[in-house]
C-alpha positions as a Markdown table, in Angstrom:
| # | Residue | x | y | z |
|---|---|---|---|---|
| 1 | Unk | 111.6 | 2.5 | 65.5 |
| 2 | Unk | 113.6 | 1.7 | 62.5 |
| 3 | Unk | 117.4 | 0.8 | 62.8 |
| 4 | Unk | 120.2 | 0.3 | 59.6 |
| 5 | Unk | 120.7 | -3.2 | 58.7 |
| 6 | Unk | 124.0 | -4.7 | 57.7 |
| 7 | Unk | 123.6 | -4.4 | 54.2 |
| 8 | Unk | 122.3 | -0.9 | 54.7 |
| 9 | Unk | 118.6 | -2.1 | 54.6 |
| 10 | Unk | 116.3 | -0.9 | 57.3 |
| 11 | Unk | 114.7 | -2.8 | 59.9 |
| 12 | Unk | 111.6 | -2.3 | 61.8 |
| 13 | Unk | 113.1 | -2.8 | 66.0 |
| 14 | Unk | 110.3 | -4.8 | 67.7 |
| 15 | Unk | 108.6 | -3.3 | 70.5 |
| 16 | Unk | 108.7 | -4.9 | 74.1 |
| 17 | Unk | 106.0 | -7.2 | 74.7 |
| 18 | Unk | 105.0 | -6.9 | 78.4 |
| 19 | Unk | 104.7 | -11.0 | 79.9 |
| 20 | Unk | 101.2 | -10.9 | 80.0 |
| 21 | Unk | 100.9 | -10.0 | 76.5 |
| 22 | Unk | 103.3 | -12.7 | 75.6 |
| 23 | Unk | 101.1 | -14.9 | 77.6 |
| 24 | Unk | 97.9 | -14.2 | 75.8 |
| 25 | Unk | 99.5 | -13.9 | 72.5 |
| 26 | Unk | 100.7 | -17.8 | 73.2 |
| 27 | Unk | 96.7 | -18.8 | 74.5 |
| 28 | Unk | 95.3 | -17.1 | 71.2 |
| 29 | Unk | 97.5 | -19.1 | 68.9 |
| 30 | Unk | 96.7 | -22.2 | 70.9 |
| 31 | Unk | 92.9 | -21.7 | 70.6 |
| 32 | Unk | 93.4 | -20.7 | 67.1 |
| 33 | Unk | 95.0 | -24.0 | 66.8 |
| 34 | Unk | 91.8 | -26.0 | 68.7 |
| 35 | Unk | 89.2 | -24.0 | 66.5 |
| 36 | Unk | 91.2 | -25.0 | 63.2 |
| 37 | Unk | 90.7 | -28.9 | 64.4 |
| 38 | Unk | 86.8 | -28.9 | 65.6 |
| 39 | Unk | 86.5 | -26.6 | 62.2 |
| 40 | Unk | 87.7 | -30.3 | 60.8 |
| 41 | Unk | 85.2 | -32.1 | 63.2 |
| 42 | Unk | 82.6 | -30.0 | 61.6 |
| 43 | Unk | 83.5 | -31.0 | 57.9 |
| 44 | Unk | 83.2 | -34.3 | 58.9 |
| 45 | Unk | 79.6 | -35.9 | 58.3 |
| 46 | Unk | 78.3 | -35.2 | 61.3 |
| 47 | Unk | 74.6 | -34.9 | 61.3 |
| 48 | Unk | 71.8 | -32.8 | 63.0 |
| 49 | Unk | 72.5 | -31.8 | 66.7 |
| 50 | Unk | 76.9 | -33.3 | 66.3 |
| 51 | Unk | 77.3 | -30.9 | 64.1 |
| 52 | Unk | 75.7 | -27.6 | 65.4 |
| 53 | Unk | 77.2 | -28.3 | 68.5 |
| 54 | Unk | 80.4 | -28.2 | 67.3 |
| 55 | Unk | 79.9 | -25.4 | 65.1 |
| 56 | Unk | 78.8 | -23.5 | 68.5 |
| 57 | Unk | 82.3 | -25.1 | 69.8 |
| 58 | Unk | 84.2 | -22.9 | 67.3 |
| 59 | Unk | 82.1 | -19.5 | 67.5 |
| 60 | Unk | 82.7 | -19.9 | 71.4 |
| 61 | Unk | 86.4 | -20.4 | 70.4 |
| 62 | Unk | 86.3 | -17.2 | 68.2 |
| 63 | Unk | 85.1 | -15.3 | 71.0 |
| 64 | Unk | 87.3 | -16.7 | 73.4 |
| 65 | Unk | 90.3 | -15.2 | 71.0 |
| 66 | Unk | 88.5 | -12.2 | 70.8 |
| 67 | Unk | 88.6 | -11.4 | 74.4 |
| 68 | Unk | 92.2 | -12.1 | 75.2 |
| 69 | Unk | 92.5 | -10.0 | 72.6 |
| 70 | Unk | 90.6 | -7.1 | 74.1 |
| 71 | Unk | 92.7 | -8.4 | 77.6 |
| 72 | Unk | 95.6 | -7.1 | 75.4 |
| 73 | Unk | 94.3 | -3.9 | 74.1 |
| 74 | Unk | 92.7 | -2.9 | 77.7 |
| 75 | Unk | 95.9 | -3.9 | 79.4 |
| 76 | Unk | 97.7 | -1.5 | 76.8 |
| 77 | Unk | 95.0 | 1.6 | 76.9 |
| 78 | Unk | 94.0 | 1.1 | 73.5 |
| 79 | Unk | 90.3 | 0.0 | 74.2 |
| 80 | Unk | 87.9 | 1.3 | 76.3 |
| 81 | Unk | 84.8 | -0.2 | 77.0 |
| 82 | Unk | 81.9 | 1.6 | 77.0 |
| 83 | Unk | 81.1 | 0.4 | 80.9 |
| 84 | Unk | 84.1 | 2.2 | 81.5 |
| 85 | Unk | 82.3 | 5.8 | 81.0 |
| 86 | Unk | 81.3 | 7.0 | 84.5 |
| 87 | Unk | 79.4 | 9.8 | 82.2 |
| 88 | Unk | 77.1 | 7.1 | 80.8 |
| 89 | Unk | 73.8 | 6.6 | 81.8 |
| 90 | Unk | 71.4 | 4.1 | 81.3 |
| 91 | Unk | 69.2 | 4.0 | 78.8 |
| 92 | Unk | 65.3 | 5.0 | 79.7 |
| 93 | Unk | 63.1 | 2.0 | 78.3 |
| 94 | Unk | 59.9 | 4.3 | 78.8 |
| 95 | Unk | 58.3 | 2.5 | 81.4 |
């Protein structure tokens, strides 16, 4: 929703954020901020199994974002997971 400005200039109104969203919207930027600092610990000169295990540290960081996120879109109605279709069937693996 778009609203007139002082100067005339419009404005794009924020939507509400429901508290849970706020509250995973805060977690993701602090995880961002805790993958941005092993992402250091990886440029560092770590060697052999250091740094692949901290390299796993951030793509387990990653996903961790990514699913709060997916909290927010469920929470919201935007996503729908696939185990969500009562229609679905599993698969036949031919035995």
């Amino acid at each position: 929703m778009a609203e007139e400005g002082s100067a005339g200039a419009v404005q794009e109104v924020p939507a509400q954020v429901s508290p849970l969203e706020a509250q995973c919207n805060t977690m993701r930027g602090e995880l961002l901020t805790i993958e941005q600092r092993v992402r250091r610990l990886v440029g560092d000169p770590l060697h052999g199994e250091a740094a692949a295990q901290a390299m796993l540290a951030v793509r387990h960081l990653e996903d961790a974002r990514m699913r709060i996120g997916k909290v927010i879109q469920h929470t919201a109605g935007l996503g729908v997971s696939c185990w969500d279709d009562k229609s679905r069937k599993p698969a036949d693996d031919g035995r």
